[in-house]
C-alpha positions, 0 to 999 in steps of 0.5 A: 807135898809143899815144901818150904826153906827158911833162912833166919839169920840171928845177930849172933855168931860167937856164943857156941852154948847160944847157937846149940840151944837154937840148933837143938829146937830146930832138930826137935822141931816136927817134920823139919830138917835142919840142913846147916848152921853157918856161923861168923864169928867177926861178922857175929852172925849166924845163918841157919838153913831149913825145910819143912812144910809150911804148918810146920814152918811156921811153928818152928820159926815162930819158936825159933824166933821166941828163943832167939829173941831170949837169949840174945841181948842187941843192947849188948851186941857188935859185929861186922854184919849190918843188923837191926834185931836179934832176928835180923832176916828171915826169908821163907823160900818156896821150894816144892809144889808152892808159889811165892805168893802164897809163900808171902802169905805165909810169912805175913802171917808168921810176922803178925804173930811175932809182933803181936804175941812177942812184942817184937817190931816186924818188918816185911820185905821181899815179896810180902812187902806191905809198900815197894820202897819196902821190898828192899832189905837195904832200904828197912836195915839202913841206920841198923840197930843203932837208930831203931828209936829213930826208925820206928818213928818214922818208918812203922813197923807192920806188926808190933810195937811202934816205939823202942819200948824196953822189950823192943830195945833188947830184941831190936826188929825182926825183918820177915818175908818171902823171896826165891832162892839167894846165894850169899857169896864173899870173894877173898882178896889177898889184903886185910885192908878193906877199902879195896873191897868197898870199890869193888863192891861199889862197881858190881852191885846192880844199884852202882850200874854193876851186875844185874842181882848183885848186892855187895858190901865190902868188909874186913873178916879178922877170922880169915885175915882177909878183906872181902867184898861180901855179896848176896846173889838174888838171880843166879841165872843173870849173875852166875857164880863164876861170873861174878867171882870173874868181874871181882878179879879183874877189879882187883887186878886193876887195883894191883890186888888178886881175889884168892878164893871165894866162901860160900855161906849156908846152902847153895843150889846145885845149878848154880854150881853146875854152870860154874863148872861148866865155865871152868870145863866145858866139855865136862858132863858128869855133875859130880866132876862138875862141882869139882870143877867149880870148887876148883874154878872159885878156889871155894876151899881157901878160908874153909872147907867147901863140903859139896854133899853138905852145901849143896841144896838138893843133894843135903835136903835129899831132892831129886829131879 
């Protein structure tokens, strides 16, 4: 059977009655797991994770999409998080028995029906980018919402409409695309101010000369008074997880600071936590007292829970070897 994950990241993260109508159709939609919801007040974003096959992937998403895009208003919407639509993101990610290729397909094909039945500006990305300066996220979201008129004058969209008609200027862009798995990763440090966290992530991003697979922002979070340098990890086999929270505490100790702790957000998968805890106990063999290890080694509990049996991919979607 082919399976696929979704992560749709909506521009939304405060309204608990909105989160639970979207939450709701994914739990009734057919054959797809709804894994977690991992919403962010301040940054006002929230991250859902799902799997399903790719028919009723595509289903889903396109509901989920339709719904997202009804109830959130982007002329209305602020938060810490760079945007560009109600929809922000969303990635299909080839799990089982299915290649990026095709997945790409697939989300070329989700994106022409977003933009010609909603009437939604789409933008791909990733793997199903229709040009190589658009496989960047960075490169689509820069100005954000804010100069989305701007935007869709001089960079088209690939599906929907190509000026900020008043549906447009409501639901924003929806940015679609196909990728492997990513881990969005924040490391903490222990001042609310967040121009260190700006410098650091300056010198860990692979585009500043940093770590290979690193995208990093640094911002400040109210909700867990603490500055953070905010990372998206897209190969965690050349960026591992302990690494990367290794690099930040030597930065902030040059900056008389300390990283405090790291937040995971949505899924991540369990190699990745595997070899952190091997780099905290080398000697260790037991998965289970491995992922211990790595929640202890990144302080992965210090803003919120990490629950290890919700957070972790193959063991939540219930994938064996």
């Amino acid at each position: 059977m082919q399976l696929l994950e979704a992560v749709p990241n909506i521009s939304e993260g405060k309204n608990p009655v909105l989160l639970q109508q979207l939450a709701r159709l994914l739990r009734a939609a057919r054959g797809i797991c709804l894994l977690g919801i991992d919403a962010n007040p301040c940054a006002n974003r929230t991250v859902f994770t799902i799997t399903g096959t790719p028919a009723e992937m595509a289903q889903a998403l396109f509901d989920f999409i339709a719904l997202s895009c009804r109830l959130i208003d982007m002329r209305k919407q602020h938060g810490a998080h760079p945007r560009l639509g109600a929809v922000d993101v969303c990635p299909l990610i080839p799990l089982r028995n299915i290649t990026l290729p095709q997945t790409a397909v697939l989300a070329r094909q989700l994106a022409a029906r977003v933009g010609n039945e909603l009437q939604v500006p789409v933008y791909l990305y990733e793997a199903a980018a229709s040009a190589p300066q658009r496989q960047n996220l960075a490169f689509i979201r820069r100005g954000e919402y804010e100069n989305l008129a701007q935007k869709l004058q001089h960079l088209p969209p690939d599906f929907g409409p190509a000026s900020l008609t008043p549906r447009a200027e409501q639901t924003g862009a929806c940015i679609i695309g196909a990728r492997d798995i990513l881990i969005a990763f924040n490391i903490n440090l222990n001042t609310q101010d967040p121009a260190p966290a700006q410098i650091i992530a300056s010198k860990i991003r692979q585009s500043g000369g940093g770590m290979p697979g690193v995208k990093a922002i640094g911002w400040y979070m109210s909700n867990f008074a603490r500055a953070q340098v905010s990372c998206n990890i897209t190969n965690f086999h050349s960026a591992p997880l302990h690494a990367v929270y290794e690099f930040c505490q030597k930065q902030a100790a040059s900056l008389g600071l300390k990283a405090t702790g790291c937040e995971l957000v949505g899924l991540v998968p369990l190699q990745a936590m595997l070899t952190a805890g091997k780099y905290y106990a080398p000697h260790e063999t037991n998965e289970t007292l491995l992922v211990q290890s790595a929640v202890r080694g990144l302080h992965l509990d210090e803003v919120k829970p990490f629950v290890p049996a919700e957070q972790i991919l193959e063991w939540k979607a219930g994938l064996t070897a």
